[in-house]
C-alpha positions, 0 to 999 in steps of 0.5 A, spaced: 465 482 489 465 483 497 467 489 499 473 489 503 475 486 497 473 491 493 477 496 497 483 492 497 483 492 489 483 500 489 489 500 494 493 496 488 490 500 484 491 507 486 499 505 490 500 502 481 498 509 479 501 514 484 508 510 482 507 509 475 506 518 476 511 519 479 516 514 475 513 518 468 512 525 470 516 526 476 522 522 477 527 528 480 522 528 486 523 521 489 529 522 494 529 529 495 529 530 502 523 534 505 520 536 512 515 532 512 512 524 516 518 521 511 524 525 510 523 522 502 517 519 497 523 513 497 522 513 505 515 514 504 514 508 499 519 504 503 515 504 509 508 503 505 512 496 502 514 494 509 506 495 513 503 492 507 509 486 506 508 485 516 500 485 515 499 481 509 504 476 513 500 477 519 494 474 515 498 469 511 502 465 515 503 462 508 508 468 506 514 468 505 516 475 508 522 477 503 522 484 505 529 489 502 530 495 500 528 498 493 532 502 490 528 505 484 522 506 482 520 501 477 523 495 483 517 498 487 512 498 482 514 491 480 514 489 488 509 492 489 505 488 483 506 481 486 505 483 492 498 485 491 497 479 486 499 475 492 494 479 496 489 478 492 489 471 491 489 470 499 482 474 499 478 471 493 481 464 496 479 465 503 472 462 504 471 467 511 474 474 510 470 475 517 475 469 521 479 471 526 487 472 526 491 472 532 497 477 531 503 479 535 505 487 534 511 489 533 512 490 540 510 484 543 502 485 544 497 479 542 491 481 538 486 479 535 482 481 530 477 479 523 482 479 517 476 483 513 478 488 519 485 488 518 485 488 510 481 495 512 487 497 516 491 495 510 487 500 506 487 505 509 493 505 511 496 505 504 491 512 503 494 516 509 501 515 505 498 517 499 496 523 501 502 525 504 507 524 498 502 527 495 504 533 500 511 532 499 510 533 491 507 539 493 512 542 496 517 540 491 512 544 486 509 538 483 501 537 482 500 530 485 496 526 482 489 524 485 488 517 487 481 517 490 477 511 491 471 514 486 476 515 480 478 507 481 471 505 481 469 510 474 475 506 471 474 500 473 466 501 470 469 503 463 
């Protein structure tokens, strides 16, 4: 498998997990708001959907960029489920993750960059957020739940 594929099946997966946590275990804590990055975890998730569904439009002029406001928990781990899929089926049937794709930010900037290059962004982007509504469970005196690359790579070994 190549690696940014690797690397992209483990933001589904540790996006899956983060969610599916806070819908099981702590679903009181999705729209307080706090003082952090995001006013909410709900804000927070909804800005991730958002990057994932802009970028992935970016690679794939094929997507259909159907963007809304998600209301619960389970209409975000649904949403995010297909999108990823979608996702996934881009990178395996991509015959060059090193092509490059011409883009224009939201400002108006043209870039270009390799897509391999932009799928990683896409990854890390997606930590970042993780780490931070881990921080905001935190402060509502919740633990968090780990998502850590190596915990996907040991489960995906069993």
């Amino acid at each position: 498998m190549e690696k940014i594929a690797q690397l992209f099946n483990y933001h589904a997966w540790a996006t899956d997990k983060l969610l599916a946590y806070i819908e099981k275990e702590v679903p009181h804590t999705f729209s307080v708001q706090i003082k952090s990055v995001f006013p909410s975890i709900a804000e927070t998730i909804q800005h991730q959907y958002e990057v994932d569904c802009l970028w992935y439009g970016r690679m794939n002029t094929g997507f259909q960029d159907d963007r809304k406001e998600l209301l619960t928990l389970k209409e975000y781990r649904m949403t995010f489920q297909d999108l990823h899929e979608g996702i996934k089926s881009f990178i395996a049937d991509s015959p060059d993750l090193t092509r490059l794709v011409h883009y224009q930010t939201s400002s108006g900037e043209e870039f270009t960059n390799r897509l391999e290059d932009l799928l990683q962004h896409l990854v890390n982007h997606g930590t970042y957020h993780r780490g931070n509504i881990s921080a905001m469970l935190r402060q509502q005196g919740c633990p968090g739940h780990s998502t850590d690359y190596i915990y996907f790579l040991r489960e995906m070994e069993r």
